[in-house]
C-alpha positions in Angstrom: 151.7 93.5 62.0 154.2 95.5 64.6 153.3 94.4 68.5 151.7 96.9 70.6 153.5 99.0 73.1 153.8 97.8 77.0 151.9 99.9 78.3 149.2 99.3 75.4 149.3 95.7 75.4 148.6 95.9 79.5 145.6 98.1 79.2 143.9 95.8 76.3 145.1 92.7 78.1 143.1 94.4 80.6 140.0 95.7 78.5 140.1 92.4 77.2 139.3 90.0 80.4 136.7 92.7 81.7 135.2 93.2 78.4 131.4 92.6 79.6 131.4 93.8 83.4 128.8 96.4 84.7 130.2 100.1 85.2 133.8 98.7 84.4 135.0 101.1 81.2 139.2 101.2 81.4 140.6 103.6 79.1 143.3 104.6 81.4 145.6 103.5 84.6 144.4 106.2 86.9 141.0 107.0 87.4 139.0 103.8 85.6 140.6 102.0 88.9 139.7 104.1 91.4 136.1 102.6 92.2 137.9 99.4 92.6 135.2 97.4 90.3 137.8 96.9 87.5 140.1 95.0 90.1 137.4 93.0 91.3 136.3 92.1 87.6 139.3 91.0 86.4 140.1 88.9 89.5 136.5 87.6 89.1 137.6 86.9 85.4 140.0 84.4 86.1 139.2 83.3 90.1 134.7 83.7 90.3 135.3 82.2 93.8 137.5 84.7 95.1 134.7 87.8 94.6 132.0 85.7 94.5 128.6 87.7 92.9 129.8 90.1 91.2 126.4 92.1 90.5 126.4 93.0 94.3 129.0 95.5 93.8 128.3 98.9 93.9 130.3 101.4 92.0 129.8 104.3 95.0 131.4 101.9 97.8 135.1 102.8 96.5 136.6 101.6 99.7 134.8 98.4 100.0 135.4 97.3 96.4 139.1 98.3 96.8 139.2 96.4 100.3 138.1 93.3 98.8 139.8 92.9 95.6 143.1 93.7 97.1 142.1 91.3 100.1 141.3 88.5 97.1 144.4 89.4 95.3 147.1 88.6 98.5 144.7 85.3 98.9 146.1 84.4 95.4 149.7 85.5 96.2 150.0 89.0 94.9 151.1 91.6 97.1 149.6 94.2 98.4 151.1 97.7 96.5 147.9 99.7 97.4 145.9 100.8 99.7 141.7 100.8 99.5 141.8 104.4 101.8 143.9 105.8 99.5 142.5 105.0 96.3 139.3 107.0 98.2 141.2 110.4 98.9 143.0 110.3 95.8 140.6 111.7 92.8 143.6 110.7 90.4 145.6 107.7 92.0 149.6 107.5 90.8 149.4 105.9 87.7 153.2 104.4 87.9 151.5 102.3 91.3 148.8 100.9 89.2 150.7 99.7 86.6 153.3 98.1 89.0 150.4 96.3 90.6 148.6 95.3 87.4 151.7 93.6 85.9 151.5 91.6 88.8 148.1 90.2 88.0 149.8 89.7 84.5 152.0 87.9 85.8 150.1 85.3 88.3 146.9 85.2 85.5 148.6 84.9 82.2 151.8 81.9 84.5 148.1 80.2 85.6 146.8 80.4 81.8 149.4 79.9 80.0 152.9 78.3 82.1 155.0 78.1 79.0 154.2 81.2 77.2 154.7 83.9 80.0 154.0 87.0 79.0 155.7 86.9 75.7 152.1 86.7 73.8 150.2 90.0 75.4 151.7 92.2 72.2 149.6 90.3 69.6 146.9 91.9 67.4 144.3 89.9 69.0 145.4 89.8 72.5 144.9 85.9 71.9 147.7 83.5 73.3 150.0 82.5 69.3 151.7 79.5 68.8 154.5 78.5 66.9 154.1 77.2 63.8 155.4 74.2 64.5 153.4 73.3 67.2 156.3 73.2 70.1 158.3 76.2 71.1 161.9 76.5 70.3 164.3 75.6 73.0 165.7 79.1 73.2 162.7 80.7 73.8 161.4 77.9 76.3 164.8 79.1 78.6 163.6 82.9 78.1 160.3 81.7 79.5 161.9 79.9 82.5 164.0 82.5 83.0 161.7 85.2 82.9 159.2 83.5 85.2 161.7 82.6 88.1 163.0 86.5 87.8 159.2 87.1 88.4 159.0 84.5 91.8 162.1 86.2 93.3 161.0 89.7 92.2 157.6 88.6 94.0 158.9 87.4 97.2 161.4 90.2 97.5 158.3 92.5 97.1 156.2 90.8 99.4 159.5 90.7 102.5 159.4 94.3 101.8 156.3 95.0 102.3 155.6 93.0 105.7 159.2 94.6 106.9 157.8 98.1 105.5 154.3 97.7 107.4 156.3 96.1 110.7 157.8 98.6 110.7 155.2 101.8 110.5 153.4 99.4 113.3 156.4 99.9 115.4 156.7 103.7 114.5 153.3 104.2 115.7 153.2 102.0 118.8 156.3 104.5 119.7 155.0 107.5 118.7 151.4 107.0 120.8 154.2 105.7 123.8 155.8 109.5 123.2 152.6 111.2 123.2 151.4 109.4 126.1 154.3 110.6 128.2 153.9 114.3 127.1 150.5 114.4 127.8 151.4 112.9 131.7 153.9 115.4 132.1 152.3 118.6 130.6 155.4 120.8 130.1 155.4 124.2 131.9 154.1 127.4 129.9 156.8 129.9 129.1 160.0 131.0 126.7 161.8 127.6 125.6 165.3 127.7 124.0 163.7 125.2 121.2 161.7 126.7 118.0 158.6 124.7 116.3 159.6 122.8 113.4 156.4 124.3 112.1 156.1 127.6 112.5 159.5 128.2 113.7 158.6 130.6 116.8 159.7 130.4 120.1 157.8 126.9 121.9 155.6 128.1 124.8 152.5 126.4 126.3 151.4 122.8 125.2 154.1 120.7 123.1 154.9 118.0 121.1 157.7 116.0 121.2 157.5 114.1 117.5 160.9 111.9 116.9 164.3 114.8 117.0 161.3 117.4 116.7 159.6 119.8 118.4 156.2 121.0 117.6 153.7 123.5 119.3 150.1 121.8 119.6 148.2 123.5 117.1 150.9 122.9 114.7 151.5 119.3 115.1 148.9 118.6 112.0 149.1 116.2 108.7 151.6 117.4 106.2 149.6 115.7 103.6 146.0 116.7 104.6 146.6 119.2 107.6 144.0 117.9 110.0 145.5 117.7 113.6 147.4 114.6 114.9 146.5 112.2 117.6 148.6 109.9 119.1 148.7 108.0 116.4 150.9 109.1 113.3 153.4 107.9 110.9 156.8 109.8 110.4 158.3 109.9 107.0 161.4 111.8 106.0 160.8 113.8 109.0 157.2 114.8 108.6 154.6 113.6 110.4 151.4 112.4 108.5 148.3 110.7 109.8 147.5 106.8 108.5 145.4 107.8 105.0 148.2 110.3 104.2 151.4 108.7 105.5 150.6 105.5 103.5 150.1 107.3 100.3 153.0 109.4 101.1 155.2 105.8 101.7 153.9 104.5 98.5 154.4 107.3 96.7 158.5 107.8 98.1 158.4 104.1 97.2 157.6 104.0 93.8 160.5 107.0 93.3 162.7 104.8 94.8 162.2 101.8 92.5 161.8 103.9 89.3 165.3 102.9 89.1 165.8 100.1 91.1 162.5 98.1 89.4 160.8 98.1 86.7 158.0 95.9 85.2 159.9 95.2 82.3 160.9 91.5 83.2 161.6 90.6 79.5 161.7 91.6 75.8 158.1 90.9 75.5 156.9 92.2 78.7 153.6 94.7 78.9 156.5 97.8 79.5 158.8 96.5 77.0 159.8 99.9 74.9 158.6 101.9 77.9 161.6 102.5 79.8 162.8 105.6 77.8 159.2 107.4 78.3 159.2 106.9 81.9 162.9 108.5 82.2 161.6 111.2 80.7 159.1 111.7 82.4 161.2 111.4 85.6 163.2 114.3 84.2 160.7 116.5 83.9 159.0 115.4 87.5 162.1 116.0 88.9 162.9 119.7 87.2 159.2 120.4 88.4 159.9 119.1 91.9 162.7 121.5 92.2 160.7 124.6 90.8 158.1 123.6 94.0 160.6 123.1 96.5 161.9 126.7 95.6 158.6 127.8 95.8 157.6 126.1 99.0 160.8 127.9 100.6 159.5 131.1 99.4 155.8 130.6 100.5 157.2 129.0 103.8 159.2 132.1 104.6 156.4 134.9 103.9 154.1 132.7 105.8 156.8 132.4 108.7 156.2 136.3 109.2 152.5 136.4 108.6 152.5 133.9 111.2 154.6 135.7 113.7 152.1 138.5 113.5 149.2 136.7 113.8 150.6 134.9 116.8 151.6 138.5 118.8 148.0 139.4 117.9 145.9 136.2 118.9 147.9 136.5 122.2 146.8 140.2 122.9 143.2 138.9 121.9 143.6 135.6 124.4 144.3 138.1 127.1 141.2 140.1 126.1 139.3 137.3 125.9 140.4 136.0 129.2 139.3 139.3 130.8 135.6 138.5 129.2 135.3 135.0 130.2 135.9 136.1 133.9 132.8 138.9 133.6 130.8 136.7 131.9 131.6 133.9 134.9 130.5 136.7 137.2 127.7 137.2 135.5 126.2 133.4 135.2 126.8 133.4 139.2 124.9 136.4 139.7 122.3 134.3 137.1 122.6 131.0 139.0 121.4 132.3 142.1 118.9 134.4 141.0 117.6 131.5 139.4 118.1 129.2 142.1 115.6 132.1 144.2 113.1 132.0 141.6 113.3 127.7 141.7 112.3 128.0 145.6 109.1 130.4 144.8 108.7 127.8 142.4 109.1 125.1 144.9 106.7 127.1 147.1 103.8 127.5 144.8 104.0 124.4 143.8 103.7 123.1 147.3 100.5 124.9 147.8 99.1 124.2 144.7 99.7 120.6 145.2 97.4 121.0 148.2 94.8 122.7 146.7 94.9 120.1 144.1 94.1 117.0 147.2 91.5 119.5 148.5 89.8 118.9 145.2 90.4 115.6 144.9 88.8 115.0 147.9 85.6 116.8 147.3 85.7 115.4 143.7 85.3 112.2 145.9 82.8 112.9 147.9 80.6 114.2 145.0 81.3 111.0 143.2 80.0 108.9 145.9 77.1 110.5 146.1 76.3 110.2 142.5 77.4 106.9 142.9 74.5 106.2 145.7 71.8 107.9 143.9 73.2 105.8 140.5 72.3 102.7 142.4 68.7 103.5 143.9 68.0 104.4 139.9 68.8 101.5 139.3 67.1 99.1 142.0 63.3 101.2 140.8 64.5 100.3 137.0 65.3 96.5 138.0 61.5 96.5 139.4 60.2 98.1 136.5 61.9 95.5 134.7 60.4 92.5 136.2 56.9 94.4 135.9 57.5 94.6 132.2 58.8 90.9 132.0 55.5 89.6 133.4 53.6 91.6 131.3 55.7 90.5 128.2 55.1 87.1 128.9 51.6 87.4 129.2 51.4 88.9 125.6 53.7 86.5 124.0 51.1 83.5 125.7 48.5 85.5 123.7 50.7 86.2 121.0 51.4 81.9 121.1 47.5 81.2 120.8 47.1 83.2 117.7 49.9 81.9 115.9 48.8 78.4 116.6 44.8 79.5 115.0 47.2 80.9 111.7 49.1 78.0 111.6 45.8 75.4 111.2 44.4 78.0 108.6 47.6 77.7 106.5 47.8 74.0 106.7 44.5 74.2 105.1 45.7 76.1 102.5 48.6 74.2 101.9 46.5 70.9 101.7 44.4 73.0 98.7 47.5 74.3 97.2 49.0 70.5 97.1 46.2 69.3 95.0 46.1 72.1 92.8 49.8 71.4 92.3 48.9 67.5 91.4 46.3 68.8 88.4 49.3 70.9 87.1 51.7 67.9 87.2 49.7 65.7 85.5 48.5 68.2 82.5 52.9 69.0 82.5 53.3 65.3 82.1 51.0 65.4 79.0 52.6 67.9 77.5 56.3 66.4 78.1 55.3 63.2 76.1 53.9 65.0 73.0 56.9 67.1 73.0 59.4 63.7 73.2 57.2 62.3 70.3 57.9 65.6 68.3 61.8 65.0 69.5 62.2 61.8 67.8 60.4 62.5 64.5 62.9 65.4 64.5 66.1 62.8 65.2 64.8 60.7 62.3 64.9 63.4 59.8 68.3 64.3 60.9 69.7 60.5 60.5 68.6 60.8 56.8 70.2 64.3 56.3 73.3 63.1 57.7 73.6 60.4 55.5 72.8 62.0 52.7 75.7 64.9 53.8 77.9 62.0 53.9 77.9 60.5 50.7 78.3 64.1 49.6 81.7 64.6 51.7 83.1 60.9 50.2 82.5 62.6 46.8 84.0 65.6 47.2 86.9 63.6 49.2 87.7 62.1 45.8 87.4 64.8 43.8 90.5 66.5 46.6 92.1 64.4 46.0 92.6 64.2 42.4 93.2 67.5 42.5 96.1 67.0 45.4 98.1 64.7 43.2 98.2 67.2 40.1 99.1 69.7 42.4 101.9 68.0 44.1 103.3 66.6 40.6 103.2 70.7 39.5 105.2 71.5 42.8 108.0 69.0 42.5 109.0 70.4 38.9 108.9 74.3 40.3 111.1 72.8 43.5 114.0 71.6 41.2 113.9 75.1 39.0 114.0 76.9 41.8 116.7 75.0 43.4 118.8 75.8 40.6 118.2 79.3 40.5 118.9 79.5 44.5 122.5 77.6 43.9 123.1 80.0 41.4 122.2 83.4 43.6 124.5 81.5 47.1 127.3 81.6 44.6 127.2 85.0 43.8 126.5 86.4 47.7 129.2 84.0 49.1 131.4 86.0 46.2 129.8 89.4 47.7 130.7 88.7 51.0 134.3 88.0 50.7 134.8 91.0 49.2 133.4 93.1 51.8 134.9 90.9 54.2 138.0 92.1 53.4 137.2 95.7 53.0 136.0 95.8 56.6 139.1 94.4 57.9 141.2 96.7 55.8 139.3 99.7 57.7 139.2 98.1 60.9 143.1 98.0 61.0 143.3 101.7 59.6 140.6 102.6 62.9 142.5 100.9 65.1 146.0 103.1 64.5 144.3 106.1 64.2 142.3 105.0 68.3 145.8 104.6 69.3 147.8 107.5 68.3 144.4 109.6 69.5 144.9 107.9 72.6 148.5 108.7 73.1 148.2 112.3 72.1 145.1 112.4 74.9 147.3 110.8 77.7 149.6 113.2 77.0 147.4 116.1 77.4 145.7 114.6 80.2 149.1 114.7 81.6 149.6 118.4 81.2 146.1 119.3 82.7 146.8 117.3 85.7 149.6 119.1 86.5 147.8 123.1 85.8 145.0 120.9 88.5 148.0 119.6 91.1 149.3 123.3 91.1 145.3 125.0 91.3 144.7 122.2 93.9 147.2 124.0 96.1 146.7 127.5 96.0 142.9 126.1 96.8 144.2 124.2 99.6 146.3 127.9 101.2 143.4 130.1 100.2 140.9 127.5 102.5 142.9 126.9 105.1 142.9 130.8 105.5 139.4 131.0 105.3 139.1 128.0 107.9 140.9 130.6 110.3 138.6 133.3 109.4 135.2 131.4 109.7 136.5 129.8 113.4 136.8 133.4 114.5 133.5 134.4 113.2 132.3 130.8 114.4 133.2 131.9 118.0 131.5 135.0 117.8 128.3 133.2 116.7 128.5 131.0 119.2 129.0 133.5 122.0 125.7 135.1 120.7 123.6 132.2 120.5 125.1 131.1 123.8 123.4 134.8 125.1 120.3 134.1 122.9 119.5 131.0 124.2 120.0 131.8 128.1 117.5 135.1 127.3 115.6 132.8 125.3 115.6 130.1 128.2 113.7 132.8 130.4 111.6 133.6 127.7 110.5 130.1 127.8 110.3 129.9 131.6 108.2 132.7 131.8 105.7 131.2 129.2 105.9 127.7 131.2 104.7 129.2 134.4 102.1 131.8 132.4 100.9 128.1 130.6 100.6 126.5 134.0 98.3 129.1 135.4 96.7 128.5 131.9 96.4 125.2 132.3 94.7 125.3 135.8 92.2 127.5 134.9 91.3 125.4 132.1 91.4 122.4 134.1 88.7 124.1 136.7 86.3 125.7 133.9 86.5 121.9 131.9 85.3 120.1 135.3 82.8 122.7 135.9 81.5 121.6 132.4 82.2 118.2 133.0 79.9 118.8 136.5 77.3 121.0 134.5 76.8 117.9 131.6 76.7 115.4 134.1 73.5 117.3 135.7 72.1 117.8 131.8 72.5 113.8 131.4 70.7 112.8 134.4 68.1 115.4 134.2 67.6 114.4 130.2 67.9 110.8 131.9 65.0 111.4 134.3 63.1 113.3 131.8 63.6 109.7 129.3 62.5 107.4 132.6 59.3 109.3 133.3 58.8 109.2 129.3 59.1 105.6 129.4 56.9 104.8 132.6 54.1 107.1 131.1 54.2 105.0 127.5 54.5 101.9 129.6 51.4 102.9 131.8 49.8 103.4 127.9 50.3 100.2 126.9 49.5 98.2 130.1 45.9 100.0 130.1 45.4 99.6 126.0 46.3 95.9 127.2 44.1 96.3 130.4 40.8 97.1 127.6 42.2 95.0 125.1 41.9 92.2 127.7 38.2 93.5 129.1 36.8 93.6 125.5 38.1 89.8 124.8 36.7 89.0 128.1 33.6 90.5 127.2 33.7 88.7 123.7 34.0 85.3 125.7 31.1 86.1 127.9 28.9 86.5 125.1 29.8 83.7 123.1 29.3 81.5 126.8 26.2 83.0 126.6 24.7 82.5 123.5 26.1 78.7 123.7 24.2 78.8 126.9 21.2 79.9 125.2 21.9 77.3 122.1 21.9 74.5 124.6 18.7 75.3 126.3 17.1 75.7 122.9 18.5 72.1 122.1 17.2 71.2 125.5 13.6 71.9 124.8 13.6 70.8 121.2 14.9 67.3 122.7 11.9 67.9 125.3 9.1 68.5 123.0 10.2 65.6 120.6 10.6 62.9 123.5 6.9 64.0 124.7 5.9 63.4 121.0 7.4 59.9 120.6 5.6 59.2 124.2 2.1 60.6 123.1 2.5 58.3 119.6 3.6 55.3 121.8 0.6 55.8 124.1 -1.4 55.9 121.1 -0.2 52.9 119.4 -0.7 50.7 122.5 -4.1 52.4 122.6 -5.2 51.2 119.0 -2.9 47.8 119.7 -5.3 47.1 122.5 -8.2 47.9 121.1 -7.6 46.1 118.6 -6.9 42.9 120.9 -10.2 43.3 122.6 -12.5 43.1 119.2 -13.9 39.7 118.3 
């Protein structure tokens, strides 16, 4: 099969080692490189340690990806062709640039991955690294190899010297150019006619200006002539234009890569990624060239119409300067005239503010006085309510003593209870226990039963063991004679799909060649077209750039008119508010005065309502100390009566005792009677 073109083989040897990555898709050498994630992933392909984790990455932060991959790749000894801001500002970067750089990493990788084979292997179908077939290269094309990789060490190092003369170099050129700037701003060259014109503008120099290298500039004109902003000290002169640091190192890079279009090209052998490329990109210098010319012709055009326009507009901004300069002085009159008015109305301020002040310690002071009083009267409430307290306390304590006797009489009637409870509780245990050992009896007639119907389950279960058995050994003799039939049938069927599969093996490969020329001649004819459309966008880019910068002018001068109203709104709307301030303060007073009254007026309420609560209190109190007071007569009463009827009980007992000792003596006296009596008969 025919080898791939260079610049082909370079973009799959690239699609190949980032095949995989997140938001890495590179169909092109422009604008799949701009995020700086495909860098990163193919360095991270071959070096992991150099990125590190690569799912951190983010595709927005352009400039940081950029930064770091092109920090990683000078680590690993390629140099630096790029630069991170510029792949930010540029929506399409160069594509020649890219590729430059790329065939670096070629280079380095494929040397690291491959030291005898170069890059003479990137053409293959397969993007895989081919061998000879018979297993050692030839001696010819191991001397190609050396040859082309020591080409690639000095092209490398001359590359790299360039660069660090190239960036000493712009370092110096801006170190003297902030030195030049420096001095013009010290000496702030006198206003007036000049003999010199502005490189710019070309007009006559007069008021503030700059001094860039040989040229002159005035110092609205000294701006970018990549992106137009205005200059600071710091700027980079190239071919005689100044350009800030984002624009002059694009612009460097770009005069650069002209340069070596013939002086260097990637094409460092007959099987490089560029090899067959060489008459495209002459061509297409032609044709850059032819269209460089047609601008230039242009430009010159443009420059000279806008060399009038801007004559004009500069005769007329200086008639409006003078007018303006007439209305800044009125309107400094005028803030004066405001100034001290407003300084007068700050010392009536001052003033009032003095004397309320002292109305506001007058206040304060009587606030005081009424506080202290309330404070006085507070405490005396207070001392009446401590001996209230203690009055209560006694009386308390009295009940709970009362309370203490009851609860002991409870107490001995439900330990009597208890003691009938407990031996109710015993008969109930007792008649349980009875009924637990009938119910175990009934348990272990049950358990008995069971044995037997367990055994007689189990002879069942050896039976029907058996009888599986049996069965089992049929079965399995039945299965081994179905295995081997259908083993032969499945033999015969792997045959005839292995047969199938070969054939459409074959098809598929036939169509994925025919796919894979038709993807690349689509892809040419796109890159062509893609081309064309960024050149109708460079050109539209441009007259977009004229028509805003014109616009830019417009919207400053309206911007300035805005902003001298709003400066007159906000002064009228600054008294507005000062007004409202002191019409808010008097507000605010009165408030203050009617929410104290209130305050005063609720205090009253609450200690009135308090009072009011107090004498509630003492009268429930006095209540419940005479229920207590009748409470205690009647159980006083009750204890009196009971004394007495024991009283009465015992003199009963008394006399009963009485009148039964008389008895015994009256029977004594007549026992001794009859006993003696009896004695004296014969």
């Amino acid at each position: 099969m025919p080898p791939k073109s260079g610049q082909a083989a370079l973009l799959s040897w690239c699609q190949k080692n980032t095949q995989g990555y997140k938001d890495v898709n590179i169909i092109n050498f422009h604008t799949s490189w701009r995020d700086g994630l495909a860098f990163c992933a193919l360095i991270h392909h071959f070096e992991p340690d150099a990125i590190g984790d690569f799912s951190r990455l983010k595709k927005d932060n352009i400039l940081e990806n950029n930064q770091l991959a092109f920090t990683a790749a000078e680590k690993l000894g390629i140099p630096a062709l790029l630069d991170a801001e510029d792949m930010v500002m540029l929506e399409r970067p160069e594509q020649f640039s890219i590729m430059t750089y790329l065939s670096q990493f070629y280079h380095r990788f494929e040397r690291q991955g491959n030291p005898g084979g170069g890059i003479a292997t990137i053409g293959n179908e397969g993007g895989g690294r081919s061998a000879p077939a018979s297993g050692s290269p030839s001696p010819a094309r191991a001397n190609t190899a050396a040859e082309d990789a020591s080409r690639r060490r000095e092209e490398n190092e001359r590359i790299r010297k360039e660069n660090e003369r190239i960036k000493k170099e712009n370092e110096w050129r801006m170190r003297e150019n902030e030195r030049i700037v420096r001095e013009q701003q010290k000496q702030q060259k006198p206003t007036g006619p000049a003999s010199n014109k502005c490189c710019k503008c070309g007009q006559v120099l007069d008021g503030e200006i700059v001094e860039a290298g040989d040229n002159l500039y005035h110092a609205r004109c000294f701006k970018c002539a990549g992106c137009g902003r205005a200059l600071a000290a710091r700027f980079i002169n190239i071919s005689g234009n100044p350009y800030c640091e984002g624009c002059g190192k694009n612009a460097f890079i770009t005069a650069m890569a002209q340069k070596r279009r013939k002086s260097f090209t990637p094409d460092l052998g007959e099987n490089s990624p560029f090899a067959g490329h060489n008459q495209q990109q002459q061509q297409q210098q032609q044709q850059q060239q032819q269209q460089q010319q047609q601008q230039q012709q242009q430009q010159q055009q443009q420059q000279q119409a806008e060399l009038k326009k801007k004559q004009e507009e500069e005769e007329r901004r200086r008639q409006e300067q003078a007018q303006a300069e007439e209305r800044r002085k009125e309107q400094a009159e005028a803030e004066k005239r405001r100034q001290e008015e407003a300084a007068e109305r700050t010392r009536q301020e001052e003033r009032k503010r003095q004397a309320e002040k002292a109305e506001a310690e007058r206040r304060q002071e009587e606030e005081r006085r009424r506080h202290e009083l309330a404070e006085a009267e507070r405490k005396r409430r207070l001392a009446e309510d401590e001996e209230r307290r203690r009055q209560l306390e006694a009386e308390k304590r009295r009940l709970v003593e009362e309370e203490e006797r009851r609860r002991q009489l409870a107490e001995a009637e439900k330990r009597r209870q208890a003691e009938k409870a407990e031996a109710e509780r015993k008969k109930l245990d007792a008649e349980k226990k009875r009924l637990v050992e009938e119910e175990e009896k009934k348990k272990q007639q049950a358990e008995t039963e069971r044995r037997r119907q367990a055994a007689e389950k189990k002879r069942l279960e050896e039976e029907e063991e058996q009888r599986r058995k049996q069965a089992e050994a049929e079965k399995k003799r039945q299965d081994q004679a179905e295995a081997e039939a259908e083993k032969k049938r499945q033999d015969q069927a792997e045959a005839v799909r292995k047969k199938r599969l070969e054939e459409e093996e074959q098809k598929r490969k036939q169509q994925t060649e025919a796919e894979r020329k038709r993807q690349e001649l689509e892809r040419a004819e796109a890159e062509k077209r893609r081309q064309e459309q960024a050149d109708v966008d460079r050109k539209k880019r441009l007259d977009e750039e004229e028509q805003r910068l014109k616009q830019q002018a417009e919207s400053e001068k309206k911007r300035q008119e805005q902003a001298e109203a709003e400066r007159k709104k906000r002064m009228e709307e600054e008294e507005r508010r000062k007004q409202q301030a002191e019409t808010e303060k008097k507000k605010r007073l009165e408030e203050e005065d009617q929410r104290r009254k209130q305050q005063a007026e609720a205090e009253r309420k609450r200690q009135e309502h308090a009072e009011a609560e107090r004498k509630k209190r003492f009268e429930e109190e006095q209540r419940r100390q005479e229920q207590a007071e009748s409470e205690r007569k009647k159980q006083e009463q009750a204890e009196a009566e009971r004394k007495k009827q024991l009283e009465e009980d015992r003199i009963k007992q008394q006399q009963v005792d009485t009148e039964r000792k008389m008895q015994e003596q009256e029977q004594e006296q007549e026992h001794n009677a009859a006993a003696a009596v009896a004695a004296s008969a014969p």
